[in-house]
C-alpha positions, 0 to 999 in steps of 0.5 A, spaced: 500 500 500 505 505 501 509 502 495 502 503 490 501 511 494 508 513 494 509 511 487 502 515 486 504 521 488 510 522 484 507 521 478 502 526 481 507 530 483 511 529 476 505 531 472 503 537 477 510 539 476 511 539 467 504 543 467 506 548 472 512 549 469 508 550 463 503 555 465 509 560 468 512 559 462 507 562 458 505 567 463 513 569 463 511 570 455 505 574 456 508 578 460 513 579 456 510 581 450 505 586 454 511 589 455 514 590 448 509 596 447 511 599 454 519 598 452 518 600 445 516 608 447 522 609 452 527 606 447 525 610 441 526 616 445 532 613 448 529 614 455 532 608 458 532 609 465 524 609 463 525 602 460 528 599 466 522 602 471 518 599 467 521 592 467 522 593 474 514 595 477 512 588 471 516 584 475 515 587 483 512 580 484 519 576 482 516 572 476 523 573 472 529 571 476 532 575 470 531 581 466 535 584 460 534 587 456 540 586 449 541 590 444 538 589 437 544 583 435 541 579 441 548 580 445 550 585 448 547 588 454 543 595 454 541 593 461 540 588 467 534 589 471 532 583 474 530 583 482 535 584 487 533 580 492 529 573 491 524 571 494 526 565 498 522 558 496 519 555 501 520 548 499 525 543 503 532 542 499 530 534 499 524 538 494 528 541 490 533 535 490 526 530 488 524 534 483 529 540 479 526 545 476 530 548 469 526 553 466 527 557 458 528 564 458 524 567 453 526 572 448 521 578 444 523 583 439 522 590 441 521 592 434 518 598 431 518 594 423 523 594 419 528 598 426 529 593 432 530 597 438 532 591 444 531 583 446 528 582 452 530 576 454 527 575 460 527 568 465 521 565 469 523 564 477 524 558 480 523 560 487 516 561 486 514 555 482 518 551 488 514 554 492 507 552 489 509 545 488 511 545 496 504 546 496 501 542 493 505 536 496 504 538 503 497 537 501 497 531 497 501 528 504 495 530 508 489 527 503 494 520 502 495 520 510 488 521 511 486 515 507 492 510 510 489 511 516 482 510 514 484 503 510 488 501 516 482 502 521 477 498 516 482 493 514 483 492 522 476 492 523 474 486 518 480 482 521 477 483 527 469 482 525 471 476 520 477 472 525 471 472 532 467 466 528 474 462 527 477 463 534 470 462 537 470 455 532 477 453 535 474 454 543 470 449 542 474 444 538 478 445 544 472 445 550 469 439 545 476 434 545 477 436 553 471 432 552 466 437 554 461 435 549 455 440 550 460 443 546 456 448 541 458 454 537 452 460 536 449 461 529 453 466 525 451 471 520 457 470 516 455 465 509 462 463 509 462 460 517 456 459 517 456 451 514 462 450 518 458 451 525 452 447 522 457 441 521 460 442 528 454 443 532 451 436 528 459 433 530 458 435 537 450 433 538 451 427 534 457 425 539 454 427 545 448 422 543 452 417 543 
């Protein structure tokens, strides 16, 4: 059982983990084409402190862990405005062992056709993914806990319900062979026992009689 729901949960957890990996790059690729507009106005009149500012307050929530923005050629650097300080994740180092994360950067053209004025490249934030996907995890180890505890009560309980007519069966084999041989088993309401009291109780008045 702890075999089949460990091997549940990370399947769980890889499934959980490729698609949150694919909404926060198509939401780092929303965010940076939105941007493309806002940048092109700073870069044709060569305001690049606005440029950066812009960059800045779209990622005041850290969703890129890298900003820059590259020249027309894609190499050189006009300006780094990714965050200074990352939100730490919150997940566990064994989390981020258990599943390692690699995001792509993204890159946009900020163009003004036929003139290309900037790159925007910029990459998503692992940290917040992380920390998403910590989430998820402690919840799923809450519900799978849940329901093993849940399992091993009813499975406890059926043992103990279905094993009552078998010890009470071998009481009376044994109060039966002492020579007691008023020896009777009570009716069960179990369709797989009840038989076996039957031929008991018979064996046993059968031998009382003679």
């Amino acid at each position: 059982i702890v075999v089949v729901t460990l091997s549940g949960l990370a399947v769980n957890l890889r499934d959980r983990s490729n698609a949150a990996r694919v909404r926060l790059s198509e939401q780092t690729e929303r965010l940076a084409t939105a941007a493309g507009p806002l940048l092109l106005d700073s870069l044709v009149v060569g305001d690049l402190a606005r440029a950066e500012q812009t960059l800045r307050n779209l990622n005041a929530d850290s969703v890129w862990s890298l900003v820059t923005l590259y020249e027309a050629d894609g190499t050189r650097v006009i300006f780094d405005a990714s965050p200074d300080n990352l939100r730490r994740s919150e997940a566990p180092r064994w989390v981020k062992h258990l599943v390692p994360l690699t995001l792509e950067e993204h890159r946009v053209p900020i163009t003004a056709p036929p003139v290309v004025y900037g790159v925007l490249a910029a990459t998503p934030s692992v940290q917040s993914l992380e920390s998403e996907l910590w989430a998820e995890l402690r919840t799923m180890f809450a519900v799978t806990g849940v329901l093993l505890v849940t399992l091993l009560g009813l499975t406890h309980v059926i043992l103990l319900v279905g094993l009552r007519p078998v010890r009470a069966l071998a009481e009376s084999a044994a109060r039966l062979g002492s020579g007691d041989l008023t020896t009777r088993m009570p009716e069960t309401r179990l369709s797989e026992m009840a038989p076996t009291v039957r031929a008991f109780n018979s064996m046993a008045a059968s031998l009382e009689e003679a």
